[in-house]
C-alpha positions in Angstrom: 182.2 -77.4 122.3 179.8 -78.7 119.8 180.0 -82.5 119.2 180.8 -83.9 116.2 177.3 -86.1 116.3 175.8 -82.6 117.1 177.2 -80.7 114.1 175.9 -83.1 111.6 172.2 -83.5 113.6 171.8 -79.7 112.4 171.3 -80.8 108.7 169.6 -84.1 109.3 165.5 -84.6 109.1 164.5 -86.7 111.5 161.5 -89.5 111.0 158.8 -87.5 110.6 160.7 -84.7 108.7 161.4 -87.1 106.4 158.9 -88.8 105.6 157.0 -85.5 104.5 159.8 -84.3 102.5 160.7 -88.0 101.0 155.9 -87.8 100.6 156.4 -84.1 98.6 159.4 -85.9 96.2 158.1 -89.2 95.8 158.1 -90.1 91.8 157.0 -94.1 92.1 154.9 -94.5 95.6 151.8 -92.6 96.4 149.7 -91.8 99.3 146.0 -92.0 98.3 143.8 -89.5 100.7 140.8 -91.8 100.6 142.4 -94.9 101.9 144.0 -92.7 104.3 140.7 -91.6 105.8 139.4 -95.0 105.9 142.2 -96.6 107.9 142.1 -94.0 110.5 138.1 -94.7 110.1 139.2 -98.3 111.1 141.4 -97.4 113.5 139.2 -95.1 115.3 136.9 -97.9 116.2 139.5 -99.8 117.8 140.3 -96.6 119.6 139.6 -98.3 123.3 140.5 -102.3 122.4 143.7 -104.1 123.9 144.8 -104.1 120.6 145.4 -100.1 120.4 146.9 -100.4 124.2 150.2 -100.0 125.5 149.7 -102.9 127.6 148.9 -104.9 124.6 152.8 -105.2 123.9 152.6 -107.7 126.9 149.6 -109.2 126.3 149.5 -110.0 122.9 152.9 -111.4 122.4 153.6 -114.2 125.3 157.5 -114.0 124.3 157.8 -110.7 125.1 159.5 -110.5 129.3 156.4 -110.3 131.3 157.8 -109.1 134.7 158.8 -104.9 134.5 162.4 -105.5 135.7 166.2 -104.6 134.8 167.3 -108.2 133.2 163.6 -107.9 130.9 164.8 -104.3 129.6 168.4 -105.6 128.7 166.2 -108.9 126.6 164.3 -105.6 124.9 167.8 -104.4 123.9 169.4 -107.2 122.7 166.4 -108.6 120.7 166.2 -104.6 119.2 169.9 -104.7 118.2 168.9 -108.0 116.3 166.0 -106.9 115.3 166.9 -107.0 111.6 166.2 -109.1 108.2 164.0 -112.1 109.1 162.1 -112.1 105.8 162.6 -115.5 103.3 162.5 -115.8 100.1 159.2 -118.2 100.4 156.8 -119.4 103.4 157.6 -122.8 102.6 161.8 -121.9 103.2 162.6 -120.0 106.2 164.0 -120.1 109.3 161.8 -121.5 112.2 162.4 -121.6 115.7 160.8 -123.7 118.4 160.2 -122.5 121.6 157.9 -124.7 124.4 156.9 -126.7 121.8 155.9 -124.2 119.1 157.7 -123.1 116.1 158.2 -119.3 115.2 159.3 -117.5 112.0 160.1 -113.6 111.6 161.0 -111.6 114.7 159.1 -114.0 116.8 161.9 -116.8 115.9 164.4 -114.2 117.6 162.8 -113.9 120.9 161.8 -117.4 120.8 165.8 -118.5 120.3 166.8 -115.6 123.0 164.2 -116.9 125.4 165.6 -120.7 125.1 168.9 -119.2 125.3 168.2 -118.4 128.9 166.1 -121.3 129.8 169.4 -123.4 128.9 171.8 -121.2 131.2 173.0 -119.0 128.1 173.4 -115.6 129.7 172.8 -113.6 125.9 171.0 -110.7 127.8 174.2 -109.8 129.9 176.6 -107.6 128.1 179.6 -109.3 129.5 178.3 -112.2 127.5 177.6 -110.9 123.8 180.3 -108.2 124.2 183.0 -110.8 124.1 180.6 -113.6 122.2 181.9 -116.1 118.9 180.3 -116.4 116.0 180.2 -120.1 117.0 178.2 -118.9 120.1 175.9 -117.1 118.6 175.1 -119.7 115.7 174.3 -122.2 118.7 172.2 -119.3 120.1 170.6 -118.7 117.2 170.5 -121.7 115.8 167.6 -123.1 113.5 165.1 -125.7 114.0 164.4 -125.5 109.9 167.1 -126.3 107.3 167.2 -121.9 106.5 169.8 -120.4 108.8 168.7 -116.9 110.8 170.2 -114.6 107.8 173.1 -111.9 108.7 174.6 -114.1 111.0 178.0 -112.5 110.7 176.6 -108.8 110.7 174.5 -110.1 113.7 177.3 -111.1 115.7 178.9 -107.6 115.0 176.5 -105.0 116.1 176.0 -107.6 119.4 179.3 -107.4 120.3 179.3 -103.8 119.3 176.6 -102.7 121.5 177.7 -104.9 124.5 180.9 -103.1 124.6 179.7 -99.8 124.2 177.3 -100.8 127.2 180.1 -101.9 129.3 182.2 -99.1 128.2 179.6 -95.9 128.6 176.5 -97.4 130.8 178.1 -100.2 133.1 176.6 -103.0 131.3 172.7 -102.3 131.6 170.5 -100.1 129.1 168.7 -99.3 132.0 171.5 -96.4 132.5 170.9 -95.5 129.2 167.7 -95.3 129.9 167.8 -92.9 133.0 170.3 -90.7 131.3 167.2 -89.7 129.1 165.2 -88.4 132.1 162.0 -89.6 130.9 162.1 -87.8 127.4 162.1 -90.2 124.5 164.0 -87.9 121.8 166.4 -87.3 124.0 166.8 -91.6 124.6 166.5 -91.7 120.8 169.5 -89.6 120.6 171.2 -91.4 122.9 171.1 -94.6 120.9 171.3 -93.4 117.6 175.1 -91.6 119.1 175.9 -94.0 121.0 175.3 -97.3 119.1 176.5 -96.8 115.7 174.5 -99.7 114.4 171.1 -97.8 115.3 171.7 -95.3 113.0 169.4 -95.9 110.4 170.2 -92.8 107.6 170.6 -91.7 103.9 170.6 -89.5 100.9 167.2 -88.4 99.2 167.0 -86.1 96.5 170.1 -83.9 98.3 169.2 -84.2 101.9 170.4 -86.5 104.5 167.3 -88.6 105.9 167.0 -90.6 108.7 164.1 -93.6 109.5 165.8 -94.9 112.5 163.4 -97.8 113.0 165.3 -99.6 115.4 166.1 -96.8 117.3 162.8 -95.8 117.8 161.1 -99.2 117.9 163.9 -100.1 121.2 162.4 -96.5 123.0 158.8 -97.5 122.0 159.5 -101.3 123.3 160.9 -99.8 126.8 157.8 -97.5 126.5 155.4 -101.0 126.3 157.6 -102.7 128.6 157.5 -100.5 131.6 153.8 -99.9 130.7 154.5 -96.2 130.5 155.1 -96.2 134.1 158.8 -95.1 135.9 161.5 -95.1 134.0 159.5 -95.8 130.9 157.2 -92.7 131.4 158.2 -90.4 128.3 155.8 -87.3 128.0 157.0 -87.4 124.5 155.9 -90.4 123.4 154.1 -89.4 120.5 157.0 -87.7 119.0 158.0 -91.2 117.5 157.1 -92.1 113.7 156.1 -95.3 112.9 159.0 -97.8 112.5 159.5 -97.8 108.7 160.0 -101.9 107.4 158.8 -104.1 105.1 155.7 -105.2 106.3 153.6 -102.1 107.0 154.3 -100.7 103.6 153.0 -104.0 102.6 149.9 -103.4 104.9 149.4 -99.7 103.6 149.4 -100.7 99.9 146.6 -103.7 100.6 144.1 -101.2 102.6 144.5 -98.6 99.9 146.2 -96.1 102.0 149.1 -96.2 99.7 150.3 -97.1 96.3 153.2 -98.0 94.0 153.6 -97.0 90.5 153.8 -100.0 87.8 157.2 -99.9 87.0 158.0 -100.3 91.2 155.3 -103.3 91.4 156.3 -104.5 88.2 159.8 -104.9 90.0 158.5 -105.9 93.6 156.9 -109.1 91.9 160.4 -110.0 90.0 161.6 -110.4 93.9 164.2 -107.2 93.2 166.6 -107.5 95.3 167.0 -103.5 96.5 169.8 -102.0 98.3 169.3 -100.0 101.7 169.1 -96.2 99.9 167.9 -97.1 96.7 165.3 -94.2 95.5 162.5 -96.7 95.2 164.1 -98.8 99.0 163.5 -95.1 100.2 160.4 -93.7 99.0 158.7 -96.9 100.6 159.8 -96.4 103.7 159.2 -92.0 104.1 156.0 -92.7 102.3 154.5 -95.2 105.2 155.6 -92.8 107.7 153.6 -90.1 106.3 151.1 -91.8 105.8 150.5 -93.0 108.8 151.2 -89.4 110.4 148.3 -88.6 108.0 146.2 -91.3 109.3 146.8 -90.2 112.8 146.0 -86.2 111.5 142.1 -87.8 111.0 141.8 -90.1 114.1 142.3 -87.1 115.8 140.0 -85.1 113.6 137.6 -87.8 114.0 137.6 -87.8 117.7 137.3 -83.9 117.9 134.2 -84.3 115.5 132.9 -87.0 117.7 133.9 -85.2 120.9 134.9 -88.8 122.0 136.4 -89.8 125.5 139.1 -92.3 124.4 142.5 -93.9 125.0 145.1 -92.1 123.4 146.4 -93.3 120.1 150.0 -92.5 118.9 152.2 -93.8 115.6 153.3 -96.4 117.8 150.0 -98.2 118.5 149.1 -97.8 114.7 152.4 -99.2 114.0 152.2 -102.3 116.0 148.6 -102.7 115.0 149.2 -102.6 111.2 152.4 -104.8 111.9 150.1 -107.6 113.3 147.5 -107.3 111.0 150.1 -107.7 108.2 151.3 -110.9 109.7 147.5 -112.3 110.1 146.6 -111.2 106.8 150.1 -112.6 105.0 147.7 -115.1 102.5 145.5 -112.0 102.1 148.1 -109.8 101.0 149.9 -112.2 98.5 149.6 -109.8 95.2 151.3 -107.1 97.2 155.2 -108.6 97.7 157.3 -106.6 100.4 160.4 -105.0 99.3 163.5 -107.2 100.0 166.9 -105.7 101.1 169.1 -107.5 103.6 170.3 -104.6 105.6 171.0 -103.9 109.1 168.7 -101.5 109.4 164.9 -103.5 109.6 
């Protein structure tokens, strides 16, 4: 018997689908060829740094679990469930987060509040916990060393308690038996989130066909992926079947290397601080755009390295991905004249 999740998969383009169908369709963001080539011409030199590694997920971000181990793949999930709406409405207002001494905004004030969460005796990485967690709780857990609040707190404290009870319910409390369910094939773990954990599933409407970006979906398998080093449990042949992990920022990233561009009436709107909702036109144009053009700019690293005839790491939408989403936070000052596109949404 078909599933109901099943039936309406049949109709549905997934990531990279979509992004070439949103690409063909797009009326106010463009993908500019000769940007295009010279990102991957960027990229392509970076081809054998840390900073294009798998490893580099560790490495690079000393929040991130260190150790390869069942409680460090529950912190990847319950960080990825969160892993929503950190942006402010200025650098001088937003929330901050101190963690051994250091304060950290975005994403990074996340893990830094779920890593002093455990340091204090706060078990927020066991389902049990955030399955059955207050809204009181999770203020305290989340809870601001700056006078901005983490946003969403209330739709925060829903998909936790969502996903720890599906957890306890389906996978006796760890993602790790999520995670062996998918026999080492990262579509099929995709899958298993996006049905499983109704909050993962990142989809809409464009121009009459049901789309879907699932960035947090993807970005929790891609996470496990750097996690486990590619290694075990986390070795998905696969791999490189994930898009990029549409969001603000890379968009941002695209548009300031020239890969990308936005027509004036979008930038015109972008400046005004428009707040757009998560399916607007415009909200999803930016996002199918970025991933094709990033599957573009992975189309000429390869063409690069065949022209080359180059020994070299291998380089999937992932590394790119994590790569532009550093370079976007290093280059914030730099990239001033090109304002993200705010929605508050569940979603990224």
């Amino acid at each position: 018997m078909v599933s109901r999740f099943n039936k309406e998969m049949e109709s549905l383009l997934l990531p990279k689908e979509a992004g070439k169908f949103i690409a063909e369709n797009s009326k106010d963001v463009f993908i500019v060829d000769e940007g295009v080539k010279k990102v991957a011409e960027m990229l392509f030199e970076k081809r054998n740094t840390k900073e294009l590694d798998p490893t580099g997920w560790k490495l690079l971000h000393e929040l991130n679990p260190q150790i390869m181990n069942e409680e460090s793949i529950n912190w990847v999930f319950v960080t990825d469930t969160l892993n929503f709406s950190f942006w402010s409405e200025n650098d001088d207002n937003k929330c901050l987060i101190k963690y051994k001494g250091k304060l950290h905004s975005g994403f990074w004030s996340l893990c830094a509040a779920v890593n002093r969460a455990l340091d204090e005796g706060i078990p927020i990485t066991s389902a049990s916990y955030f399955a059955n967690i207050t809204l009181e709780q999770l203020r305290n857990v989340l809870s601001s060393d700056s006078d901005i609040p983490m946003p969403l707190i209330e739709e925060r404290l829903r998909v936790l308690k969502e996903a720890g009870n599906v957890l306890l319910k389906k996978f006796d409390g760890s993602f790790l038996n999520c995670i062996k369910k998918s026999e080492n094939n990262a579509q099929k773990l995709l899958m298993l989130v996006v049905e499983n954990f109704p909050s993962y599933r990142d989809e809409t409407v464009f121009q009459g066909k049901k789309v879907a970006f699932y960035k947090r979906a993807q970005i929790l398998v891609a996470d496990i992926w750097g996690l486990l080093e590619g290694k075990g449990y986390g070795l998905f042949h696969d791999i490189a079947s994930l898009s990029m992990f549409a969001d603000y920022r890379i968009p941002q990233a695209l548009v300031y290397l020239g890969a990308m561009k936005y027509s004036q009436e979008l930038m015109d709107k972008l400046k005004q601080g428009v707040l757009f909702q998560s399916g607007d036109c415009q909200e999803v144009e930016i996002r199918g755009c970025s991933i094709w053009c990033i599957e573009l700019i992975m189309h000429h690293i390869r063409e690069l390295g065949a022209q080359k005839n180059c020994v070299n790491k291998e380089i999937n939408s992932i590394l790119v991905d994590y790569y532009l989403w550093d370079y976007a936070t290093n280059h914030r000052k730099d990239m001033a004249n090109i304002p993200i596109h705010r929605v508050r949404c569940i979603y990224y």
